[in-house]
Biotite code that builds the C-alpha atoms (Angstrom):
import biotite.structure as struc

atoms = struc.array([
    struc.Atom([-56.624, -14.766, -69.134], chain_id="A", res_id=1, res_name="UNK", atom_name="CA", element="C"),
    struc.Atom([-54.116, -16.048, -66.556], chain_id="A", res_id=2, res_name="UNK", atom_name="CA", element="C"),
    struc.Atom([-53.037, -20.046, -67.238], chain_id="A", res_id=3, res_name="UNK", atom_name="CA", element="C"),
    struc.Atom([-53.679, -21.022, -63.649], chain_id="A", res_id=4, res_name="UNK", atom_name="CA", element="C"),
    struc.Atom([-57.759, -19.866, -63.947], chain_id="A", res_id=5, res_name="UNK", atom_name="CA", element="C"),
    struc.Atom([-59.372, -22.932, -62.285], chain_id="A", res_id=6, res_name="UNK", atom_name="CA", element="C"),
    struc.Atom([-63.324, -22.046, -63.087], chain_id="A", res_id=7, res_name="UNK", atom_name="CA", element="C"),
    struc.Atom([-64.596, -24.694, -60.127], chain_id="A", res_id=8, res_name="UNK", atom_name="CA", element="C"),
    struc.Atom([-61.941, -24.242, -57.476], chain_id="A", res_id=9, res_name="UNK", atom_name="CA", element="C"),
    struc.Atom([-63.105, -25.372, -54.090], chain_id="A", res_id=10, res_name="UNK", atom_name="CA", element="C"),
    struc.Atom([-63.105, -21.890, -51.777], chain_id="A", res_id=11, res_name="UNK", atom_name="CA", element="C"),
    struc.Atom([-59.299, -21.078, -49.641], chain_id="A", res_id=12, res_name="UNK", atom_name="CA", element="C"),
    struc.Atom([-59.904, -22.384, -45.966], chain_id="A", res_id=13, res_name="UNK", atom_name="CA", element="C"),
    struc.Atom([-59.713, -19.659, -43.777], chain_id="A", res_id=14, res_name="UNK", atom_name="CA", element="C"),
    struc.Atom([-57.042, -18.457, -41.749], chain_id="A", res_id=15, res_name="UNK", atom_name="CA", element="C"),
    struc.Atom([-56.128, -20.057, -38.907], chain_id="A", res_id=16, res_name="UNK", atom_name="CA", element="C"),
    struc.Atom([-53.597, -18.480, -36.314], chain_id="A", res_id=17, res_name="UNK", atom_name="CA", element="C"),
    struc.Atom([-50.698, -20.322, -35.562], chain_id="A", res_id=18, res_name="UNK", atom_name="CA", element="C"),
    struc.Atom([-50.147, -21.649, -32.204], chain_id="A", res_id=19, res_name="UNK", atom_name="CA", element="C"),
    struc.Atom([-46.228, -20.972, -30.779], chain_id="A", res_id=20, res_name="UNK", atom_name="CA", element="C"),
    struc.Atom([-43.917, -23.001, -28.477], chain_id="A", res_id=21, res_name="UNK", atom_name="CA", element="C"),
    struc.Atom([-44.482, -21.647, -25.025], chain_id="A", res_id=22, res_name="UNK", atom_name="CA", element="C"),
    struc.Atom([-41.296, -20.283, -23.625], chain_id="A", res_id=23, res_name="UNK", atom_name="CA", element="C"),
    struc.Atom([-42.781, -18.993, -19.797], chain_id="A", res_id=24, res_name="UNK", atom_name="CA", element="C"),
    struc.Atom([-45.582, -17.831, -18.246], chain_id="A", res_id=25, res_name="UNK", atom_name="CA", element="C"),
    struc.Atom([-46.277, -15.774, -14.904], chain_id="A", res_id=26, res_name="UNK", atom_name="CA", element="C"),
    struc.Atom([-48.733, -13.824, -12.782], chain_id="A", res_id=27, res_name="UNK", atom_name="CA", element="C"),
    struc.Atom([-48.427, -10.456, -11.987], chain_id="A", res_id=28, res_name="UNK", atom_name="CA", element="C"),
    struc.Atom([-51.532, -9.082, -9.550], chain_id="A", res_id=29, res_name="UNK", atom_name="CA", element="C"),
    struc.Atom([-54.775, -10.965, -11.324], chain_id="A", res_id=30, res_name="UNK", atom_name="CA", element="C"),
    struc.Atom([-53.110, -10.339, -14.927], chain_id="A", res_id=31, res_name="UNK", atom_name="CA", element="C"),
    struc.Atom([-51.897, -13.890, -16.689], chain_id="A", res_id=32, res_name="UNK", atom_name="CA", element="C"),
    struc.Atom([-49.200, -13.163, -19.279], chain_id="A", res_id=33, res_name="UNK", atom_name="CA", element="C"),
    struc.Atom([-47.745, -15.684, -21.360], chain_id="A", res_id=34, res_name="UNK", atom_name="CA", element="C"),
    struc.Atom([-44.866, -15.907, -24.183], chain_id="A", res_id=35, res_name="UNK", atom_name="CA", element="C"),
    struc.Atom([-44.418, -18.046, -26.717], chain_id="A", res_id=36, res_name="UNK", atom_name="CA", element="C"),
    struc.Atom([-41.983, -18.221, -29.375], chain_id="A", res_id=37, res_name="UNK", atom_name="CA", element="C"),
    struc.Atom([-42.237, -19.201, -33.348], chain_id="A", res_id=38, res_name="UNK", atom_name="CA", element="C"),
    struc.Atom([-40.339, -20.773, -36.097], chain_id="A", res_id=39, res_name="UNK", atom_name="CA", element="C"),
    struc.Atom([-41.205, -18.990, -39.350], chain_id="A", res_id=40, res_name="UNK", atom_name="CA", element="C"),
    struc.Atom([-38.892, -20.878, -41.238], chain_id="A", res_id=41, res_name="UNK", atom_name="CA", element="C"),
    struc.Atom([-34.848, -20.070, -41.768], chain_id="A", res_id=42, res_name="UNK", atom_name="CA", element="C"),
    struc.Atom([-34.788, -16.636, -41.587], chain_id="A", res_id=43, res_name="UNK", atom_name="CA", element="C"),
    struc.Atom([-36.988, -15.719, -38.416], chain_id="A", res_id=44, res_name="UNK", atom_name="CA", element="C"),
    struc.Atom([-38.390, -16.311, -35.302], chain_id="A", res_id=45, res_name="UNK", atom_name="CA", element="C"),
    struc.Atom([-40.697, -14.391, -33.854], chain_id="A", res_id=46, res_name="UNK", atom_name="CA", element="C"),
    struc.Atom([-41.430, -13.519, -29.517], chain_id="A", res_id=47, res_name="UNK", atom_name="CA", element="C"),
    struc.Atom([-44.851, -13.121, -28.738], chain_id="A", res_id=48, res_name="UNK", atom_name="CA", element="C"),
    struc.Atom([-46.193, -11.664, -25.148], chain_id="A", res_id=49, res_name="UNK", atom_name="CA", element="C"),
    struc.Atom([-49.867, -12.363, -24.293], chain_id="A", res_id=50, res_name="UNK", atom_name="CA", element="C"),
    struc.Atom([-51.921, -10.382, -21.410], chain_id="A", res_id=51, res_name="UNK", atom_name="CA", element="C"),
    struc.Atom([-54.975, -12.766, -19.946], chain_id="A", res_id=52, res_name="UNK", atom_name="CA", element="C"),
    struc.Atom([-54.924, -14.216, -23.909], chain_id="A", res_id=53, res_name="UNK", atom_name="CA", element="C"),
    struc.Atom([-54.680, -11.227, -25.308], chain_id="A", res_id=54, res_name="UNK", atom_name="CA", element="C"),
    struc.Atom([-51.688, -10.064, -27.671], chain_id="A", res_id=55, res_name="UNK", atom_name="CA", element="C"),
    struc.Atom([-49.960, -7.545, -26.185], chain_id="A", res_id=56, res_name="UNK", atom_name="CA", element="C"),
    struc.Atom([-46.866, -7.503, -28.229], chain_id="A", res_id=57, res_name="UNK", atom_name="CA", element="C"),
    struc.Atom([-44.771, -9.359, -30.762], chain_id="A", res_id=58, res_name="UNK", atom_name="CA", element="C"),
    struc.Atom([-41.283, -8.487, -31.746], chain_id="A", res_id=59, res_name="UNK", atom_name="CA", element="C"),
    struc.Atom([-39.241, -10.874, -34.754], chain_id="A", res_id=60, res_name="UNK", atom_name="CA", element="C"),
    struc.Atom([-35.464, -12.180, -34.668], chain_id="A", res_id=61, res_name="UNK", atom_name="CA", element="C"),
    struc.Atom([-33.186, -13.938, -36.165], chain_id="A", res_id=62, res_name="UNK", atom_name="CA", element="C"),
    struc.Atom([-32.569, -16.670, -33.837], chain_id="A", res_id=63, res_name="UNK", atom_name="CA", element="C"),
    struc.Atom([-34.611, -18.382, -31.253], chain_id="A", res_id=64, res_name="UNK", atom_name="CA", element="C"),
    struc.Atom([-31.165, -17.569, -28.818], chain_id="A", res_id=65, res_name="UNK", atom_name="CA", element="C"),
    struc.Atom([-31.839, -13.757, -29.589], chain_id="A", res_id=66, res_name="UNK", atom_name="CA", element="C"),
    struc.Atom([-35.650, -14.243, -29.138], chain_id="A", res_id=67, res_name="UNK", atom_name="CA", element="C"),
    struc.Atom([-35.360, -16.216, -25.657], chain_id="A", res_id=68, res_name="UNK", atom_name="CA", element="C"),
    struc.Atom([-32.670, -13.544, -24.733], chain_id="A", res_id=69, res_name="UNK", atom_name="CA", element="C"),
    struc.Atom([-35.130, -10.756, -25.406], chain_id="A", res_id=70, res_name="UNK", atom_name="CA", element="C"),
    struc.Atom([-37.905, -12.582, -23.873], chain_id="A", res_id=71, res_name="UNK", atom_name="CA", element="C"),
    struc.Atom([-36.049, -12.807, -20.534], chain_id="A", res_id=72, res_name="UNK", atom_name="CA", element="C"),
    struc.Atom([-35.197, -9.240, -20.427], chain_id="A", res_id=73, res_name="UNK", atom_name="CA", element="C"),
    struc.Atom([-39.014, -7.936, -21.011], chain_id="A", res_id=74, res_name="UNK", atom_name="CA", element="C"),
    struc.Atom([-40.203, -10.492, -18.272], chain_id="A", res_id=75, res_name="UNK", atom_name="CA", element="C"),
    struc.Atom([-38.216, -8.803, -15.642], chain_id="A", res_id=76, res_name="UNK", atom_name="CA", element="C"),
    struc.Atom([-39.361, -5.316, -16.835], chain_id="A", res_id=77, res_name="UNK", atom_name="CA", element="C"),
    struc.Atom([-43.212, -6.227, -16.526], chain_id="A", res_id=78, res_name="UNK", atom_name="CA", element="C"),
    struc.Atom([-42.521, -8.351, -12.994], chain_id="A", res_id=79, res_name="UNK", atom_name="CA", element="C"),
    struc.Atom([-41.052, -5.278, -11.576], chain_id="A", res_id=80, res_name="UNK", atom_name="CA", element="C"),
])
């Protein structure tokens, strides 16, 4: 039996997502899309691109410079 067995421990929460920083967001036609950027912690950050508040794709870094920079360059692909 493990040492850390707690018999009457209260139930784990459950997960809640994790709201980012919100870098831009544009119209294209009637389709919203947003990104926001994330700090998970020293090592990472990770780009996130939302379609009328749905994810559409997420990509990690690590730097928030490389993130932005990457950010930029998929905005002007989906504008076009």
């Amino acid at each position: 039996m493990s040492d850390d067995y707690t018999p009457n421990r209260p139930p784990t929460p459950p997960w809640q997502p994790q709201t980012g920083e919100r870098l831009f967001e544009f119209l294209r036609g009637h389709d919203r899309f947003l990104c926001e950027w994330r700090d998970d912690g020293p090592h990472s950050v990770e780009a996130r691109f939302f379609q009328n508040e749905d994810l559409l794709f997420t990509r990690r870094f690590a730097t928030r410079a490389l993130a932005v920079q990457w950010a930029e360059e998929e905005r002007k692909a989906i504008e076009q």
